[in-house]
C-alpha positions in Angstrom: -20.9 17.8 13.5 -20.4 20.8 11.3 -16.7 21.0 13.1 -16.0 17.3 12.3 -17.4 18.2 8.1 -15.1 20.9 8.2 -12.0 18.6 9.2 -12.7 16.5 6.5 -13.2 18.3 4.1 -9.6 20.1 4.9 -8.1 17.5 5.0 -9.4 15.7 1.9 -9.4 18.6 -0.5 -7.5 21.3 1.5 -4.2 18.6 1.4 -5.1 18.3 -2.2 -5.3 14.4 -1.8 -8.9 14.5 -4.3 -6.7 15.7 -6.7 -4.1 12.8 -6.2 -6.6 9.7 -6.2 -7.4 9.6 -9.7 -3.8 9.4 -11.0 -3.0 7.2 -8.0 -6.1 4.9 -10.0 -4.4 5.4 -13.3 -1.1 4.1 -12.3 -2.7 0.9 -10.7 -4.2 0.2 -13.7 -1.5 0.6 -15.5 0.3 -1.8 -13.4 -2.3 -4.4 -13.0 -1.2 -6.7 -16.0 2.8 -6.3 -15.0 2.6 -6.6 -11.7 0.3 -9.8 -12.0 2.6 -11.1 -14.9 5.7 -10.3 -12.5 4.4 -12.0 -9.1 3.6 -14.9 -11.0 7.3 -15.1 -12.4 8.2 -14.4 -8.7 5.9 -17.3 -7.5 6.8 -19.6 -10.4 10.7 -19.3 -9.2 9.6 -20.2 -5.5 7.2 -23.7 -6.0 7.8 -27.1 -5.5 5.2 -29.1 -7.4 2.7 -28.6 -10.5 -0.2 -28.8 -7.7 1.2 -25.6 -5.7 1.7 -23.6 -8.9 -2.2 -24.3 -10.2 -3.2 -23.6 -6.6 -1.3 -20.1 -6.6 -2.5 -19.0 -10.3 -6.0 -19.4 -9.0 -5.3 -17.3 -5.9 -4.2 -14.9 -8.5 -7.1 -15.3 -10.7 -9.6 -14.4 -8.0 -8.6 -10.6 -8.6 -8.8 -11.1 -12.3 -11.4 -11.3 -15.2 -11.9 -14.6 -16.2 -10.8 -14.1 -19.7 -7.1 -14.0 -18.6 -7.7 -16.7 -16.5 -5.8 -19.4 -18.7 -3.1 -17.0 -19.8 -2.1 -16.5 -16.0 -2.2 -20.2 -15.0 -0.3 -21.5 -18.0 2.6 -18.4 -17.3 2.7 -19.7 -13.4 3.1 -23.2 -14.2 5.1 -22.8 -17.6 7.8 -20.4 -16.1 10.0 -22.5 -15.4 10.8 -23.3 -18.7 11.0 -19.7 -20.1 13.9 -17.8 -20.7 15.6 -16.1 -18.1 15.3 -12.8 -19.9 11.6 -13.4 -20.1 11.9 -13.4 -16.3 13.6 -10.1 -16.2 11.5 -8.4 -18.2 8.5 -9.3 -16.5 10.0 -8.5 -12.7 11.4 -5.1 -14.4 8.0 -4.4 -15.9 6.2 -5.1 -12.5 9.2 -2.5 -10.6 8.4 0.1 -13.2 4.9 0.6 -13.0 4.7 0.2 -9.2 7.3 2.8 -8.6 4.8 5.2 -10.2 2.0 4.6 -7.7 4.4 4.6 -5.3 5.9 8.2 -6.6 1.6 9.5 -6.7 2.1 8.7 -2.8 5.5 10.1 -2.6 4.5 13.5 -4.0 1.0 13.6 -1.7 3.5 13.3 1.4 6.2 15.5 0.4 3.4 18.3 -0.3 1.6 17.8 3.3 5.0 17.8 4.7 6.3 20.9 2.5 9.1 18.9 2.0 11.5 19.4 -1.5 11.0 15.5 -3.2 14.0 13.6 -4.6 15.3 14.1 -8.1 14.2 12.0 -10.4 17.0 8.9 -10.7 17.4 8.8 -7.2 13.5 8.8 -6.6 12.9 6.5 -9.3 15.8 4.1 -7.4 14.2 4.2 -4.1 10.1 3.8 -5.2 11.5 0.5 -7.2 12.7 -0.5 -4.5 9.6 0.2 -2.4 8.0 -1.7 -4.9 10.0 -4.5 -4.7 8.7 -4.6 -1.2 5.0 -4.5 -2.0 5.9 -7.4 -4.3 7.6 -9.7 -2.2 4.4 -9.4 0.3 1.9 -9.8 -2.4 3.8 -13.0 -3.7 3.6 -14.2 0.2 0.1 -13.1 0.3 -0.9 -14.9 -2.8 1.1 -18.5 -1.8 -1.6 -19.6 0.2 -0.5 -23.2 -0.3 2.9 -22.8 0.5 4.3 -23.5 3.8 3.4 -20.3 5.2 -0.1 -20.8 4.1 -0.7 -24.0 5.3 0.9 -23.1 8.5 -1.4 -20.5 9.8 -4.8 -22.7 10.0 -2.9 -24.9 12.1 -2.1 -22.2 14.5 -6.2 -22.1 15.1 -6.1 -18.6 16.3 -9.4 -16.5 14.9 -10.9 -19.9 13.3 -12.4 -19.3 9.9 -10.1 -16.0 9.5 -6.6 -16.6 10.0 -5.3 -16.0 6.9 -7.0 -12.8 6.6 -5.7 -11.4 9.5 -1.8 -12.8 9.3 -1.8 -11.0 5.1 -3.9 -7.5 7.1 -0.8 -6.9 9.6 2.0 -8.2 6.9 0.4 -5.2 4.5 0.0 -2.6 7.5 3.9 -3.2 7.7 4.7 -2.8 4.3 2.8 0.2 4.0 4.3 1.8 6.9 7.6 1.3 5.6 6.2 2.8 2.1 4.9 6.0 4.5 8.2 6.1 6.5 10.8 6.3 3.7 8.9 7.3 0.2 9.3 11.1 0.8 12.6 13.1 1.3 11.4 13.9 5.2 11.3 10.5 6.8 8.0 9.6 8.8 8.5 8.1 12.7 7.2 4.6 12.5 4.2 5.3 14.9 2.8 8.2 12.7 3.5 5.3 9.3 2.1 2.8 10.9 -1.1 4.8 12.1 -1.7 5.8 8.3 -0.7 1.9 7.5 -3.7 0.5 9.6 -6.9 1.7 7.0 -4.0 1.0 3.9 -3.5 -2.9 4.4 -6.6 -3.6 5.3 -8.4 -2.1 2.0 -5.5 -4.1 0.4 -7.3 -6.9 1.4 -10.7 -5.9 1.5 -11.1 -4.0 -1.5 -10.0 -7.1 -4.2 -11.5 -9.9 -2.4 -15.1 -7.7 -2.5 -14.4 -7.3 -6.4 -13.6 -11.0 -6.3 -16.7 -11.7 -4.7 -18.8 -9.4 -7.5 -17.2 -11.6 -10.3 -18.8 -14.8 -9.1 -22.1 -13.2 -8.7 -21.8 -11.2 -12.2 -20.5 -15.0 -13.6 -24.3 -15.4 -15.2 -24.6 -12.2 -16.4 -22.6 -12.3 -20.1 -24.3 -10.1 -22.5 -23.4 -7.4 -20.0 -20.6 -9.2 -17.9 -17.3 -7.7 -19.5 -18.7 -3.6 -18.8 -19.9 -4.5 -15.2 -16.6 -6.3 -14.7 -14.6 -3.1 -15.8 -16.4 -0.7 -14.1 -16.4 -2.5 -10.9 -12.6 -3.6 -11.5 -12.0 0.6 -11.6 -14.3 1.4 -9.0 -12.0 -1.1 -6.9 -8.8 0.7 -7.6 -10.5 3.8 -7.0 -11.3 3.0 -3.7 -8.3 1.2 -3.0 -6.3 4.6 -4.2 -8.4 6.5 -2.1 -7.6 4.2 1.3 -3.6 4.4 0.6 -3.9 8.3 0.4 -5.7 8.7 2.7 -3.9 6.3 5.1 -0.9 8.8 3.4 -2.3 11.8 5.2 -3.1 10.5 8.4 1.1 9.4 8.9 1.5 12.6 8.0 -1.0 14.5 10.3 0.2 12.3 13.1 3.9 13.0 12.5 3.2 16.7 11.7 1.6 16.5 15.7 4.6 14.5 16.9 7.4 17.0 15.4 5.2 20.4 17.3 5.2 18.8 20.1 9.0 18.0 20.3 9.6 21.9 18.8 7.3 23.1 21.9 9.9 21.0 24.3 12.8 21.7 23.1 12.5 25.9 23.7 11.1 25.1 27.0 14.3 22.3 27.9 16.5 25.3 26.9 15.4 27.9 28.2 17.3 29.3 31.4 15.1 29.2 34.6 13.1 32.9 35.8 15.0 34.9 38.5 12.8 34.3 41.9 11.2 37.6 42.8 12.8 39.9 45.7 11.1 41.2 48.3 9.1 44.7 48.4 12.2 47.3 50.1 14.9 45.5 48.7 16.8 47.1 46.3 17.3 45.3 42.5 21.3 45.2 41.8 
């Protein structure tokens, strides 16, 4: 027990990943309001109808306060006819701000794997990028009455959950990909997606428990907008914590993987012992 404290705690203060959650938390609050404003751009671009557009916005707004709930459904549905630079400017917003979070995971990895980090423009590049990615699979997530969506309770596999599961293993490969290529010393893809499995799942977990809190807290309005907040933090909080810590386990796994392969290499290399002669006969 006092072995398995001591782990931990190494691990979660030793690799300095306490000291990364908080601004990990900052920068997805900071990118809450663009990156919701951006996949609903996104989302508006990809529907057919009025009805799959009112459908999506309220996906949306289950991770929301209700006092933006009207501003995000009328921006889904109304997109269309918006300006195209209106579009850009939301979808470069929503790039921006995620590229920081992803950079807060960048850095943790790059310092675990003692690692130099890329300069800035080229960094910058690749984490929007990377954040293009975690967009495209939130607007997937969030269609659940497109095609895709409607596909998967057909299949009737895991009845009552399929949806959960199919969004769980599309986020466990995003963020394995995130793990792999954010820092300067690429990951193997079975140390990412080891650190991936407790990332994608919080992604899910952790807003549709906040989601559940705002129904409950619904009756609750004299007190309603600071138990809203401070659950809404204490939501990114713990999802920050899950992504770095899903950071350090690719990187404890991949740190394992590379000693291993520098303990065979010597050995594969190494020229084979001289058999020992006999007692009498003389060395030459």
């Amino acid at each position: 027990m006092r072995s398995a404290a001591r782990r931990i705690f190494d691990f979660y203060w030793g690799q300095g990943i306490a000291d990364d959650v908080p601004a990990l938390t900052y920068y997805l609050v900071l990118s809450l309001a663009p990156f919701a404003l951006g996949i609903a751009a996104v989302q508006a671009l990809l529907l057919n109808n009025l009805l799959s557009a009112i459908e999506v916005a309220e996906q949306l707004n289950r991770f929301l306060p209700e006092a933006v709930h009207e501003d995000v459904k009328d921006l889904v549905v109304g997109t269309r006819s918006n300006s195209p630079l209106l579009l850009l400017l939301a979808l470069v917003a929503m790039l921006w701000t995620t590229s920081g979070a992803i950079g807060v995971i960048e850095r943790c990895e790059s310092r675990m794997l003692d690692c130099p980090r890329h300069n800035v423009v080229v960094g910058r590049i690749r984490n929007m990028v990377l954040g293009a990615l975690v967009g495209l699979a939130f607007a997937v997530a969030a269609a659940s009455a497109s095609p895709i969506g409607e596909l998967i309770p057909r299949l009737e596999v895991l009845p009552g959950g399929p949806s959960f599961l199919f969004i769980a293993i599309g986020s466990i490969v995003v963020f394995a990909v995130i793990y792999r290529y954010a820092p300067r010393s690429v990951i193997g893809w079975r140390a990412s997606f080891l650190g991936a499995v407790p990332a994608g799942i919080s992604l899910q977990a952790v807003p549709a428990l906040v989601g559940l809190y705002f129904d409950a807290a619904a009756g609750f309005a004299a007190v309603r907008i600071f138990l809203l907040l401070a659950v809404l933090l204490l939501g990114l909080y713990a999802m920050a914590l899950m992504l770095l810590v899903g950071a350090g386990l690719a990187v404890e796994a991949e740190e394992r993987s590379r000693d291993r392969a520098a303990r065979l290499v010597p050995a594969a290399g190494r020229p084979p012992s001289p058999e020992p002669k006999p007692d009498g006969v003389p060395v030459a």
